[in-house]
C-alpha positions in Angstrom: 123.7 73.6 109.1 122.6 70.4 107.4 125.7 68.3 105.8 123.7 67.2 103.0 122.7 71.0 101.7 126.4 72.0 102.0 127.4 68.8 100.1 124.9 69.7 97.3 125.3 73.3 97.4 129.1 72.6 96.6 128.5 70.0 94.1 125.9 72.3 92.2 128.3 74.9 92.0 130.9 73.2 90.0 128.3 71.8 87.8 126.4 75.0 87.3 129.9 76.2 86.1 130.8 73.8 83.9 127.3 73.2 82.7 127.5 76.3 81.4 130.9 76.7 79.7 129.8 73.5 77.6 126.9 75.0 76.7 128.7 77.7 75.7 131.3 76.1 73.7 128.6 73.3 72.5 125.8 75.3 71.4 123.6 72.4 73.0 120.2 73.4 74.1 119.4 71.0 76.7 123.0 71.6 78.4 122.3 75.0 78.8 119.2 73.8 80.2 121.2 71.3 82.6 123.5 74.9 83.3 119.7 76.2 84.6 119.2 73.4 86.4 122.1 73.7 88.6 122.4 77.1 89.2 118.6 76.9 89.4 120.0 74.6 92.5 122.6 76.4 93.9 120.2 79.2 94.3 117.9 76.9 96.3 120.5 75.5 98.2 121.2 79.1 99.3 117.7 79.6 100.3 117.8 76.7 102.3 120.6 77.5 104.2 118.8 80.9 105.1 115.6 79.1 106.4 118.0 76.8 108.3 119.9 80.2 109.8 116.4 82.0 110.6 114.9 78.9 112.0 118.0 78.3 114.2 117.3 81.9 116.4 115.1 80.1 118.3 112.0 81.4 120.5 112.0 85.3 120.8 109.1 87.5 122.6 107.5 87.9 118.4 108.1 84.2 118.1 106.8 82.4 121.1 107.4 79.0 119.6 110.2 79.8 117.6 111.2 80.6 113.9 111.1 76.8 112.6 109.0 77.4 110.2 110.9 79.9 108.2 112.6 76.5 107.0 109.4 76.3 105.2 108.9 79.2 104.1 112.2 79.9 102.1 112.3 76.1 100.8 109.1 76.9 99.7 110.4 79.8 97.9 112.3 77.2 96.2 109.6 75.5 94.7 107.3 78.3 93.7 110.2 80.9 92.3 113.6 79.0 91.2 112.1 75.9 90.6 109.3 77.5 88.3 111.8 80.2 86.4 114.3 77.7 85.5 111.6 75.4 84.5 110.1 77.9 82.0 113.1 79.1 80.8 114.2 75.5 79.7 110.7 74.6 78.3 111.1 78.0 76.0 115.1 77.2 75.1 113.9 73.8 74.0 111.1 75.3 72.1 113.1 77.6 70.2 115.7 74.9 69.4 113.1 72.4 68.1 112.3 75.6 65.8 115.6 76.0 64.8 117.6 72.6 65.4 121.4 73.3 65.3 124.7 71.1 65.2 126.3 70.2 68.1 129.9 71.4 68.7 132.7 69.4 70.7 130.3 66.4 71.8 132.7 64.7 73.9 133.0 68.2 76.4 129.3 67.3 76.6 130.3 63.5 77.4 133.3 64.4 80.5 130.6 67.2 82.1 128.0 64.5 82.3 129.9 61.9 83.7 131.1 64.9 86.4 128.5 65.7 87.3 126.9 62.1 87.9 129.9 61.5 90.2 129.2 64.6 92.3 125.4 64.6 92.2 125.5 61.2 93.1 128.0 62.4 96.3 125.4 64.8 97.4 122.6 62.4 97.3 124.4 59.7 99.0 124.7 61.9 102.0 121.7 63.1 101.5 120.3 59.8 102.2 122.6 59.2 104.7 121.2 62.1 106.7 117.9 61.0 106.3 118.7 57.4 107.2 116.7 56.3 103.6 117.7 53.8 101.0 117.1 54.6 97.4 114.5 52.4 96.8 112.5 54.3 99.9 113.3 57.8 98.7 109.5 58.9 97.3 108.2 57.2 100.9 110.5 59.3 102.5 110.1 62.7 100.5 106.1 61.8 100.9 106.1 61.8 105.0 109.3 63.5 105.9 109.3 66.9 107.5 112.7 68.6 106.9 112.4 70.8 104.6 115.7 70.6 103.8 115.7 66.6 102.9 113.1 67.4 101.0 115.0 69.6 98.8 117.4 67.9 99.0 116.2 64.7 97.7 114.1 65.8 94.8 116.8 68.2 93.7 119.6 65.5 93.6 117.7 62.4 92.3 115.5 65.0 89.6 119.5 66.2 88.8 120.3 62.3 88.1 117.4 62.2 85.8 118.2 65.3 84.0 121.6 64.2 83.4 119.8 60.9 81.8 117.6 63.2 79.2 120.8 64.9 78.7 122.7 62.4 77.7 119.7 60.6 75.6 119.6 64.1 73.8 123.2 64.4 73.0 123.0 60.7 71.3 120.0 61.4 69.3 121.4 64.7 68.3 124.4 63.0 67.1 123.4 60.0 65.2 119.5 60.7 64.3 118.7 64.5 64.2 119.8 67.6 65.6 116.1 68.1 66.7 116.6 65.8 69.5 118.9 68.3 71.9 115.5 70.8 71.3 113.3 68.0 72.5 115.9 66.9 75.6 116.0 70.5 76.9 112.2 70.7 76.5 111.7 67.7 78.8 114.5 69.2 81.3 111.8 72.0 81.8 109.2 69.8 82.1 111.2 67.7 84.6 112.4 71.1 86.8 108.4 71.9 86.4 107.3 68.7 87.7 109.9 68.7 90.8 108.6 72.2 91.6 104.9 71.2 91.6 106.1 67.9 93.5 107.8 70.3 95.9 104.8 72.6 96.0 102.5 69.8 97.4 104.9 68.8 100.1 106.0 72.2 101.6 102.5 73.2 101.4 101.3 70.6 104.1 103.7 72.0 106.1 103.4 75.6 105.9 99.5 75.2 106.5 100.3 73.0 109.9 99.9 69.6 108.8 100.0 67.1 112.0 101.4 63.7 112.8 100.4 61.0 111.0 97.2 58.9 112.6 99.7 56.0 113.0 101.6 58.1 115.7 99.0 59.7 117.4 97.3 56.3 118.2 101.0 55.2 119.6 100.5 58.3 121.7 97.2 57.7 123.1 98.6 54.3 123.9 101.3 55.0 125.6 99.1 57.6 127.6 96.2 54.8 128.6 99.1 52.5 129.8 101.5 54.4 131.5 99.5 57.2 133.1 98.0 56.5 136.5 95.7 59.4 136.8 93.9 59.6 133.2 90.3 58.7 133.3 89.5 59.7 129.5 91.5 61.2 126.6 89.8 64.2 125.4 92.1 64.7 122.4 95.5 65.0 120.8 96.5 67.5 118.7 100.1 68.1 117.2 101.7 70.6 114.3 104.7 70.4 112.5 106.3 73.8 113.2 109.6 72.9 112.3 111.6 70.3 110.7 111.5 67.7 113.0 109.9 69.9 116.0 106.3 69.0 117.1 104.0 71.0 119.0 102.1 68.0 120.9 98.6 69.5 122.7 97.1 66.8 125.2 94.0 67.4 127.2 92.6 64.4 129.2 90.3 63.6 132.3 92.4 62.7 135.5 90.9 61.1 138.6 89.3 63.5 141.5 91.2 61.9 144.2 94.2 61.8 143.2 97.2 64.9 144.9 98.2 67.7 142.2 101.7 66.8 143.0 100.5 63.0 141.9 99.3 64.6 138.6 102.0 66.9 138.3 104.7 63.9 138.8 102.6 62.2 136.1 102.4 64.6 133.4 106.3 65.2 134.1 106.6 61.2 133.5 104.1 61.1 130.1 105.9 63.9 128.7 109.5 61.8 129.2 108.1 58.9 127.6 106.6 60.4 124.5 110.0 62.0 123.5 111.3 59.0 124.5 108.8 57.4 122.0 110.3 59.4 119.2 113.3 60.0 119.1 113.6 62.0 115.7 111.1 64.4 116.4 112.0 67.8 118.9 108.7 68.0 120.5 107.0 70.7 122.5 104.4 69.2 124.9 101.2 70.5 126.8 99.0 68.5 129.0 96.0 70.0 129.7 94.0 68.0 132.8 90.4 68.4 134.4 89.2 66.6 137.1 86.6 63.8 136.6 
């Protein structure tokens, strides 16, 4: 199981908790829209974990190239149902507030939950990064081309948490020394944030689920490493690869050897390509077939 779920499953439930007594105590809108938030995230966190559980069976007679994919599914769950709810839920709180602006109660409760709460969402995305060997400044590059679902979670959930925390604490200050109004307007844009990480989200897993490939960068290293190392190809035919895990690679080869060469010759070959493109990369699992006709 993935270090940097369990770290932000842990971290979310604390917040969720105290997120939500000060919301209680408070009468603040947008913290009880920071409380949805989190819990909103420790249900993902959970569904994550299942993908992770389901995909970890392995290849079965029903599931001939294994269950990786369910990683997908679930975190795509994430996106489309907890994402969404808590989204709309927080868009109608703020609306309702903005309608009927209130005082805030015990500010400062408000002021030692936020600063909690950046300590151990910034925790959980440091090892999130960690785990997917990304600085912060690279974090939309990586959540653009990684594959893990579960960074992918991961990362938006924690950083998008950061900058709810930011809205939050704008909204309490506004509140305070301008107009009530504001905490409305704070838990309004929470919502619209939780909507925006789950359409962000969406776009991702949605690749993924449908079977999207390696990018053209790698498959032209492939078909390099194929012309120069192989010494019975005649013609690359094609290259195809899927994503049918995070991480795992289905890699489909078909090429043109040489007539006069031995099958044991090919066969020694093809062992020898297939060493050398998982050599290639390193941080992907991947499951290779080489087809070959004679030329």
């Amino acid at each position: 199981m993935s270090k940097s779920v369990k770290a932000a499953l842990a971290a979310n439930g604390i917040i969720a908790i105290a997120k939500g007594l000060a919301a209680f105590f408070t009468g603040s809108a947008s913290m009880l829209a920071e409380a949805i938030h989190s819990s909103a995230d420790c249900g993902n966190q959970a569904l994550v974990l299942l993908g992770q559980k389901q995909a970890a069976r392995g290849k079965t007679e029903a599931h001939s190239f294994g269950q990786g994919k369910a990683n997908f599914f679930w975190s795509f769950v994430v996106a489309v149902v907890l994402f969404s709810l808590g989204g709309v839920f927080s868009v109608y709180e703020g609306i309702h507030k903005i309608m009927d602006p209130q005082e805030i109660q015990n500010p400062w409760l408000i002021v030692g939950i936020i600063i909690l709460a950046v300590v151990l969402e910034g925790g959980a995305l440091k090892v999130a990064l960690k785990e997917s060997g990304t600085k912060l400044k690279d974090i939309f590059k990586t959540i653009e081309k990684s594959s893990s679902s579960h960074i992918l979670v991961v990362l938006i959930e924690d950083s998008g948490a950061l900058v709810g925390l930011f809205i939050l604490a704008l909204g309490l200050i506004f509140s305070l020394y301008v107009h009530p109004i504001f905490d409305g307007i704070a838990a309004l844009m929470i919502g619209i944030l939780l909507l925006s990480l789950s359409t962000l989200l969406f776009v991702e897993l949605k690749k993924l689920l449908v079977g999207e490939s390696l990018d053209r960068e790698t498959i032209k290293q492939i078909k390099n490493l194929l012309k120069e190392e192989s010494n019975v190809l005649v013609h690359i035919n094609s290259v195809r690869s899927m994503f049918i895990g995070s991480e795992e690679v289905l890699l489909v080869i078909s090429m043109n050897v040489k007539d006069d060469k031995l099958g044991s010759e090919i066969e020694q070959d093809i062992k020898e390509l297939k060493h050398k493109i998982q050599k290639m990369l390193p941080h992907h699992r991947l499951d290779i077939y080489i087809d070959v006709f004679e030329f």
